[in-house]
C-alpha positions as a Markdown table, in Angstrom:
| # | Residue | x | y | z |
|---|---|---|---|---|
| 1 | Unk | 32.5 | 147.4 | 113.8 |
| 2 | Unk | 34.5 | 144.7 | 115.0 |
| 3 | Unk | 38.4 | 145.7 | 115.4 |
| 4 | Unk | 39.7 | 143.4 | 112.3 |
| 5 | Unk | 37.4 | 145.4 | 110.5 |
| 6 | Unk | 38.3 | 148.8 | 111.1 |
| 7 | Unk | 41.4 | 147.8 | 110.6 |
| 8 | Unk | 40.9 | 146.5 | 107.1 |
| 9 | Unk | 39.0 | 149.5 | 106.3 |
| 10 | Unk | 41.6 | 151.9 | 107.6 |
| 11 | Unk | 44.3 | 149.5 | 105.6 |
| 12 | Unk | 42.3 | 150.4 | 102.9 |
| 13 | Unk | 41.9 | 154.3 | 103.1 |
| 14 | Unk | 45.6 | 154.9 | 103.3 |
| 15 | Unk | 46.4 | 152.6 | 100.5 |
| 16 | Unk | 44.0 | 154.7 | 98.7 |
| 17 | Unk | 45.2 | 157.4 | 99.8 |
| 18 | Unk | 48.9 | 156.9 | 98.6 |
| 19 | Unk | 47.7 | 155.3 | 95.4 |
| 20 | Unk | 45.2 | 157.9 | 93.9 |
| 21 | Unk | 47.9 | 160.5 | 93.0 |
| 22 | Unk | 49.9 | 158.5 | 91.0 |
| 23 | Unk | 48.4 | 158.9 | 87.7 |
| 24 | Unk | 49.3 | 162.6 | 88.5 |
| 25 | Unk | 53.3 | 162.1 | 89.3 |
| 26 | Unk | 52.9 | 159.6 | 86.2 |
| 27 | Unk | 52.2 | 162.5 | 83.9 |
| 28 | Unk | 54.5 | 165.3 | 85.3 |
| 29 | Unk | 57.9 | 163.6 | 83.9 |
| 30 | Unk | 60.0 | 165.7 | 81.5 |
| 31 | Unk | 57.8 | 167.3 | 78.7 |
| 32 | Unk | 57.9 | 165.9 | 75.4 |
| 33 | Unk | 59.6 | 167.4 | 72.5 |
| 34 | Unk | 58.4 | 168.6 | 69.0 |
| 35 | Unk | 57.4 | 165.9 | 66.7 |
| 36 | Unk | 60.7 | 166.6 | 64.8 |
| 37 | Unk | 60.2 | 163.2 | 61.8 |
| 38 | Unk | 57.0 | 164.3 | 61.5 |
| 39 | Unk | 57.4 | 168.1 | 60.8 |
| 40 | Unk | 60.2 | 167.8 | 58.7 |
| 41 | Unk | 58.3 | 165.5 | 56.5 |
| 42 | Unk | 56.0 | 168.3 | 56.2 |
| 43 | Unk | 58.5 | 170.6 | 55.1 |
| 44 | Unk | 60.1 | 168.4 | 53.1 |
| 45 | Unk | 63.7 | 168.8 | 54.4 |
| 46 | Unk | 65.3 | 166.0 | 56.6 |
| 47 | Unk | 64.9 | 165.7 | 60.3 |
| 48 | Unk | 69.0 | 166.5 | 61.1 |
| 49 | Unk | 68.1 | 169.9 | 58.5 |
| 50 | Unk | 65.2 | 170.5 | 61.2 |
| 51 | Unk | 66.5 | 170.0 | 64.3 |
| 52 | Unk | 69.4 | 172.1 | 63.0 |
| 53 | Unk | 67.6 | 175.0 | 62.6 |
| 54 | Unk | 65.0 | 174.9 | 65.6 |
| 55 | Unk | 66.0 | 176.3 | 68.7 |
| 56 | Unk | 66.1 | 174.6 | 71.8 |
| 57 | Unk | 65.4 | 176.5 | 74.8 |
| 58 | Unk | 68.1 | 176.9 | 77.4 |
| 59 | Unk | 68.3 | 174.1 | 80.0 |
| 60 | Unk | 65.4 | 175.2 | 82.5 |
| 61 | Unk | 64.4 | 177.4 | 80.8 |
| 62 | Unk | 60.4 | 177.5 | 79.7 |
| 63 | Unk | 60.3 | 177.5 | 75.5 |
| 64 | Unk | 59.7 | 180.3 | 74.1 |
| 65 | Unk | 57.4 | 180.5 | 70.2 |
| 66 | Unk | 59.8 | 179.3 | 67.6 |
| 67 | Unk | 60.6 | 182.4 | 64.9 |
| 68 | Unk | 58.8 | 181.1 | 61.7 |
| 69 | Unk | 60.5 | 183.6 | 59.3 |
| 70 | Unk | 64.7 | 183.0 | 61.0 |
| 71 | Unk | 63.3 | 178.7 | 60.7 |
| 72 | Unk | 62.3 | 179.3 | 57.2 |
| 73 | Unk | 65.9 | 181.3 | 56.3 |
| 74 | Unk | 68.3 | 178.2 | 58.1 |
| 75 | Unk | 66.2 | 175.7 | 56.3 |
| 76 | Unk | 66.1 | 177.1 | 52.6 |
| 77 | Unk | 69.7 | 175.2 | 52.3 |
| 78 | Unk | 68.1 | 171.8 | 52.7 |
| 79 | Unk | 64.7 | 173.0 | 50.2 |
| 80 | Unk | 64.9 | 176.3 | 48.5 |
| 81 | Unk | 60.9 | 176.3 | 48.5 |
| 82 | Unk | 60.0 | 176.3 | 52.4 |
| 83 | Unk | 58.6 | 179.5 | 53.1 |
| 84 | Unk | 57.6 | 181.4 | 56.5 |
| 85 | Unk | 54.3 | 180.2 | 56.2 |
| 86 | Unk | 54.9 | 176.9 | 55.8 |
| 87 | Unk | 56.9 | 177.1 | 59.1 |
| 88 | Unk | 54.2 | 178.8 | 60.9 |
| 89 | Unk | 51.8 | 176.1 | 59.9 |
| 90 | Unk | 54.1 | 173.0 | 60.8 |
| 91 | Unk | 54.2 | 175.1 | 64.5 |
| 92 | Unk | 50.7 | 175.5 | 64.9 |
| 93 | Unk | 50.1 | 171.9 | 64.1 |
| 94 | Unk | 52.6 | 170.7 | 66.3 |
| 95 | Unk | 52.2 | 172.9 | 68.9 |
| 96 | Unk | 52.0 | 170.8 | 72.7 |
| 97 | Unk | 48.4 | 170.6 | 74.3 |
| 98 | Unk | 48.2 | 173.3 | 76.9 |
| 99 | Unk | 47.2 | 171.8 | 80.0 |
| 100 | Unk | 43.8 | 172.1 | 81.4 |
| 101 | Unk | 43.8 | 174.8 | 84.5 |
| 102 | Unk | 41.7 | 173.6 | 87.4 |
């Protein structure tokens, strides 16, 4: 190989290098939050009701499984006929995609 050459190809390799794990920093920002519009037009009750009476976790802190039944109780105020199991169904519906372990 002629020296401009290896050094094209070496170019090359470290730009690939530094390039290829971007997609990966691109998809570790902050995670996303509940679809809160969406699953209080499930339930019927308005998205301020919602977000009222889901809990957030504590500032880095990891989330913990929302309580279906205490959910069900704050939002009753806003529609007297959510139930518990309405909740827990609006949860497991909305639930974030576990990532895939390597």
């Amino acid at each position: 190989m002629t020296v401009p050459t290896v050094k094209r190809v070496l170019f090359c390799g470290i730009a690939a290098a530094l390039t290829a794990p971007m997609p990966v920093f691109a998809q570790s920002g902050a995670p996303q939050g509940p679809p809160i519009a969406k699953m209080a037009s499930a339930l019927d009750v308005s998205s301020s009701a919602l977000e009222r009476c889901m809990p957030r976790p504590a500032k880095g802190a990891r989330p913990s499984r929302p309580d279906a039944a205490a959910i069900a109780s704050c939002l009753k105020s806003e529609n007297a006929s959510v139930t518990e199991r309405m909740v827990d169904r609006v949860l497991k519906e909305n639930e974030p995609e576990r990532p895939a372990r390597s």
